[in-house]
ROMI-377349 format. One record per atom (N, C-alpha, C): residue number from 1; x, y, z. Coordinates in nm, 3 decimals, decimal comma. Example, Ala and Ser with C-alpha at 12.3 -4.5 7.8 and 13.67 -1.06 7.14 Angstrom:
<rs>
+-----+---------+---------+---------+
| num |    east |   north |      up |
+-----+---------+---------+---------+
|   1 |   1,319 |  -0,569 |   0,780 |
|   1 |   1,230 |  -0,450 |   0,780 |
|   1 |   1,320 |  -0,330 |   0,780 |
|   2 |   1,285 |  -0,225 |   0,708 |
|   2 |   1,367 |  -0,106 |   0,714 |
|   2 |   1,290 |   0,003 |   0,787 |
+-----+---------+---------+---------+
</rs>
This chain:
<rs>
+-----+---------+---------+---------+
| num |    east |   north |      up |
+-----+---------+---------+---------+
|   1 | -11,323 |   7,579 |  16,112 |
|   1 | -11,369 |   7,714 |  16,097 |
|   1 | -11,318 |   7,768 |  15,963 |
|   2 | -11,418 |   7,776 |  15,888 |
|   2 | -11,394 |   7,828 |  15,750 |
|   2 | -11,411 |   7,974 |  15,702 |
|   3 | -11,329 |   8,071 |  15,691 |
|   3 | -11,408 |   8,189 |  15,677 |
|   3 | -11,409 |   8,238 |  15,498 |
|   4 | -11,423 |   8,306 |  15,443 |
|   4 | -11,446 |   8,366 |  15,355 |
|   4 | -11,383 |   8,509 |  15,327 |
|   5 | -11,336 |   8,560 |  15,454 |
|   5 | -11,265 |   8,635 |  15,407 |
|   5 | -11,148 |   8,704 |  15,401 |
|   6 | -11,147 |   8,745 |  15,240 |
|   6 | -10,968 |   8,746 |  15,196 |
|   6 | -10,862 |   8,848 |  15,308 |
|   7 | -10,887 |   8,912 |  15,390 |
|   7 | -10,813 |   8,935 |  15,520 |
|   7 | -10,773 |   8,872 |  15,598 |
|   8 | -10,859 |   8,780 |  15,628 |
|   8 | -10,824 |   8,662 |  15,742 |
|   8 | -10,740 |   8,580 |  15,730 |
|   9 | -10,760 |   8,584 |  15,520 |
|   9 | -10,653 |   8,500 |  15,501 |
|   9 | -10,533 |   8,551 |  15,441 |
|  10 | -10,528 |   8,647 |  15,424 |
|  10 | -10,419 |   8,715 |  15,394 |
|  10 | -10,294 |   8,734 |  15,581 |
|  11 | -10,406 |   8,756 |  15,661 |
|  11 | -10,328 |   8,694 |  15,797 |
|  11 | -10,259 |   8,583 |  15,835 |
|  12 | -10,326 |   8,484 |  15,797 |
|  12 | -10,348 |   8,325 |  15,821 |
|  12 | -10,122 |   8,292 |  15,736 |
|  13 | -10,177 |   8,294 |  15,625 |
|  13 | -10,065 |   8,366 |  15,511 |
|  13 |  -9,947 |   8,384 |  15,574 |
|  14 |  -9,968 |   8,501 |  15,650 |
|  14 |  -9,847 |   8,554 |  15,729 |
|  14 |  -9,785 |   8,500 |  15,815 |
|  15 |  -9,877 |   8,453 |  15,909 |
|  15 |  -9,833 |   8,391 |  15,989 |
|  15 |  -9,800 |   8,227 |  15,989 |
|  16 |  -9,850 |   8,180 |  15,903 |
|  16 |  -9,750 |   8,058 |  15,857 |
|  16 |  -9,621 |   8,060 |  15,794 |
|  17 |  -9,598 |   8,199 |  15,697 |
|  17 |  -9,491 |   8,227 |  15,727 |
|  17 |  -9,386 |   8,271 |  15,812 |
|  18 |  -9,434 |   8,319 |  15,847 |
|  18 |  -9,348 |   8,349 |  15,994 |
|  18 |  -9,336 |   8,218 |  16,093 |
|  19 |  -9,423 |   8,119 |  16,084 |
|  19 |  -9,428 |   7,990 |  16,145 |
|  19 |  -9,270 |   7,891 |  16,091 |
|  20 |  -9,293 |   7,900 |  15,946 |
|  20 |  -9,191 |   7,844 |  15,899 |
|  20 |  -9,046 |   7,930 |  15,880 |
|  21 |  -9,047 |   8,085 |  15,889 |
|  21 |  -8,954 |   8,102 |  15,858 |
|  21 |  -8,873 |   8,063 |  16,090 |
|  22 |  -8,969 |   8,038 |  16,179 |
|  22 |  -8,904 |   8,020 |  16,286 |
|  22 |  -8,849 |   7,873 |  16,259 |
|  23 |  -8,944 |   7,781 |  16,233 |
|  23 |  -8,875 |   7,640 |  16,204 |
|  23 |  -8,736 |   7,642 |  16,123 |
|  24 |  -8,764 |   7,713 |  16,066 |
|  24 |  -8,572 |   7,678 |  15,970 |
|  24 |  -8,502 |   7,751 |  16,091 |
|  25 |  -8,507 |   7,849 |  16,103 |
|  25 |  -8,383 |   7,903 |  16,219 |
|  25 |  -8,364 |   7,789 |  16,305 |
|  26 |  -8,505 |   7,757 |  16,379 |
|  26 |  -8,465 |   7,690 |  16,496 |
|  26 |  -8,384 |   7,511 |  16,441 |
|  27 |  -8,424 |   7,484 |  16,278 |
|  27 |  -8,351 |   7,413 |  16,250 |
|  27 |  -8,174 |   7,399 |  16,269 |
|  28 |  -8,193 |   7,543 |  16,170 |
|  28 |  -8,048 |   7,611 |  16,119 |
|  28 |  -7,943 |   7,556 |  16,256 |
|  29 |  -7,987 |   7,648 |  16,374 |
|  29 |  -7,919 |   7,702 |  16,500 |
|  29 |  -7,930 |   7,536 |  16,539 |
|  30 |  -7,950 |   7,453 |  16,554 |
|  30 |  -7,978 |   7,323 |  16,604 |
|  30 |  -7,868 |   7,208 |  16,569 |
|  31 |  -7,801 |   7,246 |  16,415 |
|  31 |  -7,775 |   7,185 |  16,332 |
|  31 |  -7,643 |   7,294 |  16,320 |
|  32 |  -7,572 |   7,417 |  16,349 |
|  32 |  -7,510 |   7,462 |  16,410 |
|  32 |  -7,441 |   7,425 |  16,515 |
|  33 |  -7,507 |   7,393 |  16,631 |
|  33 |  -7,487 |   7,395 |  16,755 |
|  33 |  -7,435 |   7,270 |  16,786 |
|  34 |  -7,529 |   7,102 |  16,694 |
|  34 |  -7,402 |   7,017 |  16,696 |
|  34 |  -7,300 |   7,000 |  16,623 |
|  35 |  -7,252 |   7,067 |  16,523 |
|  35 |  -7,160 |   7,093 |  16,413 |
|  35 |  -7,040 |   7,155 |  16,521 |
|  36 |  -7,071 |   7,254 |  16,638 |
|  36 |  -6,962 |   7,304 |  16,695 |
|  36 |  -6,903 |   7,229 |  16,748 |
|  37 |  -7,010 |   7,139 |  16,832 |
|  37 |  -7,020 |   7,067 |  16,936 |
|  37 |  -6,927 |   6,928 |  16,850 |
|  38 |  -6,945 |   6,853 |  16,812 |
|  38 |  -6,880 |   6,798 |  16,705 |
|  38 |  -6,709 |   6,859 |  16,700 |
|  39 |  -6,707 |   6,940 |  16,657 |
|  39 |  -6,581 |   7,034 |  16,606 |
|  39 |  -6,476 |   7,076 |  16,746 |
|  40 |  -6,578 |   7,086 |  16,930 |
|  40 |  -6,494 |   7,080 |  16,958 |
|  40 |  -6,470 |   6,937 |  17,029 |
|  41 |  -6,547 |   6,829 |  17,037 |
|  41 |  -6,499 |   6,702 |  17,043 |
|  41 |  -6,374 |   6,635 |  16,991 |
|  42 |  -6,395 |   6,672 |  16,824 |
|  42 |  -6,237 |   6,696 |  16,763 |
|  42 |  -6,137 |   6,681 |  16,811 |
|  43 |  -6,113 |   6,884 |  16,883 |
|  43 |  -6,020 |   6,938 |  16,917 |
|  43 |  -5,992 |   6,867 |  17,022 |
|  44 |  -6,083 |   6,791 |  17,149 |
|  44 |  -6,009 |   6,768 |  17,275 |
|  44 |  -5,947 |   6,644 |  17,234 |
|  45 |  -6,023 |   6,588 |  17,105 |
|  45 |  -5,967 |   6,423 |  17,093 |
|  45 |  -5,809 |   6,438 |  17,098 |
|  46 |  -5,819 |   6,557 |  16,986 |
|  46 |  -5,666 |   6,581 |  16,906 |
|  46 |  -5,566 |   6,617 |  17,065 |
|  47 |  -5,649 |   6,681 |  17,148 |
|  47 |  -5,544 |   6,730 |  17,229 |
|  47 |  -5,530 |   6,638 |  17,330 |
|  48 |  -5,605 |   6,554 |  17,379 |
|  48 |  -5,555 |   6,478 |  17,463 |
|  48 |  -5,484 |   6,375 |  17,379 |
|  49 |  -5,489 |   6,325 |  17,285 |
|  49 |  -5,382 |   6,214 |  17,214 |
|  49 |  -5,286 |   6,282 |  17,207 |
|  50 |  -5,235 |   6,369 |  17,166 |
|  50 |  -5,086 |   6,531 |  17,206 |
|  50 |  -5,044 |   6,475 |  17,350 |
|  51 |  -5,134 |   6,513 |  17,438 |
|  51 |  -5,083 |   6,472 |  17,594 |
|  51 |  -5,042 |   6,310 |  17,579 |
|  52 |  -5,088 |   6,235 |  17,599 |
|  52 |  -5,093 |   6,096 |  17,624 |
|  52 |  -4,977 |   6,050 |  17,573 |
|  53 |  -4,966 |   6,088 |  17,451 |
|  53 |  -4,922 |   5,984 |  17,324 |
|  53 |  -4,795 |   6,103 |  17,325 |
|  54 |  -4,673 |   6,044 |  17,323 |
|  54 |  -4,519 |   6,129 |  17,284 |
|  54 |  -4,591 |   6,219 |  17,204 |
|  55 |  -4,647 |   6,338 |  17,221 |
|  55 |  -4,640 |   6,440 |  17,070 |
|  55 |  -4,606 |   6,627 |  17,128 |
|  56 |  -4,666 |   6,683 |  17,021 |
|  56 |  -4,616 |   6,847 |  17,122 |
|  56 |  -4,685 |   6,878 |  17,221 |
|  57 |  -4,682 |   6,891 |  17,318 |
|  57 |  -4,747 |   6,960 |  17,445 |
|  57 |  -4,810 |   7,070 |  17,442 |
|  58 |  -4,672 |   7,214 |  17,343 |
|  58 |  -4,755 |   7,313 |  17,311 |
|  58 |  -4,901 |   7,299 |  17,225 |
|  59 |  -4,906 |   7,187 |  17,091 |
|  59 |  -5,005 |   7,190 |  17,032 |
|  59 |  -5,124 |   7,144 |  17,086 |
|  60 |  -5,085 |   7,007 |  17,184 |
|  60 |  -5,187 |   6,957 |  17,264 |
|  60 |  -5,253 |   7,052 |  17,356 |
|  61 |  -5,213 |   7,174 |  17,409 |
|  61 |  -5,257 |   7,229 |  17,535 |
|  61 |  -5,343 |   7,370 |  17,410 |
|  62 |  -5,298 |   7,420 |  17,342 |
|  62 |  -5,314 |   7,509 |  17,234 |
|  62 |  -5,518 |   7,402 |  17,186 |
|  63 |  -5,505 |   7,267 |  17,107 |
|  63 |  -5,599 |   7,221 |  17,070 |
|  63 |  -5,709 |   7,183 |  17,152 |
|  64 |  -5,658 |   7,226 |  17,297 |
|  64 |  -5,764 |   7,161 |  17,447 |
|  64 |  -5,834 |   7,315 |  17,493 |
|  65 |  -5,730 |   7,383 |  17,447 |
|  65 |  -5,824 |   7,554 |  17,448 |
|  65 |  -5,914 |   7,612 |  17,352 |
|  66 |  -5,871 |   7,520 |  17,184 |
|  66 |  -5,955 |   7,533 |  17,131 |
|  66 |  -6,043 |   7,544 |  17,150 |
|  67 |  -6,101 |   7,388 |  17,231 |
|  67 |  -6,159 |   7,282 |  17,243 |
|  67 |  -6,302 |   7,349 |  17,320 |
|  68 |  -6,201 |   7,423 |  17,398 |
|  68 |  -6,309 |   7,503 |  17,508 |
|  68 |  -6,369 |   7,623 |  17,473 |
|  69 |  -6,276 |   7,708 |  17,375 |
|  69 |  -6,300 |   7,798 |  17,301 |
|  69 |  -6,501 |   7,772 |  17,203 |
|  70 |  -6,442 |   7,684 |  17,150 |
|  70 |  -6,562 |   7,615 |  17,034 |
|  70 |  -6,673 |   7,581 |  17,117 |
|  71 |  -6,658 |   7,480 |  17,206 |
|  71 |  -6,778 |   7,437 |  17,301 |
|  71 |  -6,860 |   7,579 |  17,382 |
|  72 |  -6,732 |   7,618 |  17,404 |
|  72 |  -6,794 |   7,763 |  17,484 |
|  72 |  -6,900 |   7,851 |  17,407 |
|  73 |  -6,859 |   7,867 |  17,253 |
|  73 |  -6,907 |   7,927 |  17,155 |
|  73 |  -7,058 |   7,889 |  17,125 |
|  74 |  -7,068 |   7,721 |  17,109 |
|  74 |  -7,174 |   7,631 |  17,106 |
|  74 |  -7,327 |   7,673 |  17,207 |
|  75 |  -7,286 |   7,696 |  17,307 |
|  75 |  -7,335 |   7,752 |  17,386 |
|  75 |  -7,361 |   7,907 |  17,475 |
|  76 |  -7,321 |   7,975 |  17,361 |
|  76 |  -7,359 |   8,104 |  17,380 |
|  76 |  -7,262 |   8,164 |  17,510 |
|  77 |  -7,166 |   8,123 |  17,570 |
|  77 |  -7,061 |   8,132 |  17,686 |
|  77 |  -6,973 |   8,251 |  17,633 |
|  78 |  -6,943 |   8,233 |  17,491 |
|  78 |  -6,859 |   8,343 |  17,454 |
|  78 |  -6,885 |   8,417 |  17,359 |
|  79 |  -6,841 |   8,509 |  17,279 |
|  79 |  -6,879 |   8,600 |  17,216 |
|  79 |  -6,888 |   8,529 |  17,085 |
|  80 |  -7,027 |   8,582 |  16,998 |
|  80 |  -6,985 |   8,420 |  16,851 |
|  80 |  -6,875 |   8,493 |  16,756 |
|  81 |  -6,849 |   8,402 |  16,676 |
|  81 |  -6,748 |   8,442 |  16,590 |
|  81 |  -6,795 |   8,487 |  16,472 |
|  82 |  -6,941 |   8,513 |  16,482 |
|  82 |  -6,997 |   8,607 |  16,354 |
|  82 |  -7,103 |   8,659 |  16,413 |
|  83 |  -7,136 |   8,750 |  16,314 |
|  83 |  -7,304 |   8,875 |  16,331 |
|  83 |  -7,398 |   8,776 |  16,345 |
+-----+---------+---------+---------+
</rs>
């Protein structure tokens, strides 16, 4: 369907932008979300090797709340840590 006129496509326009400006977000937030997720894998690694392994207890139990802190975050559970 071909039209001719410059309204339709001045619509058309728009809304591919708006098409793409949703694809990057939903990129962005995607690519976010395993970056946290990631980050708090980290933290539990760090904190259960603390437990296991002779090390501080306080830091280990401190890096396992992180842990939950971040994941929680990942998933919208807690309040985010930015606007």
């Amino acid at each position: 369907m071909t039209t001719t006129d410059p309204e339709s496509e001045k619509t058309r326009e728009d809304r591919d932008a708006v098409v793409r400006s949703a694809v990057a977000d939903a990129i962005f937030d995607a690519v976010g979300t395993l970056s946290l997720l990631g980050f708090s894998l980290l933290f539990l690694a760090v904190g259960v090797r603390g437990l296991l392994i002779d090390g501080s207890t306080g830091l280990a139990v401190a890096s396992l709340a992180v842990s939950i802190a971040v994941a929680g975050a990942a998933f919208e559970l807690v309040p985010p840590f930015r606007d």
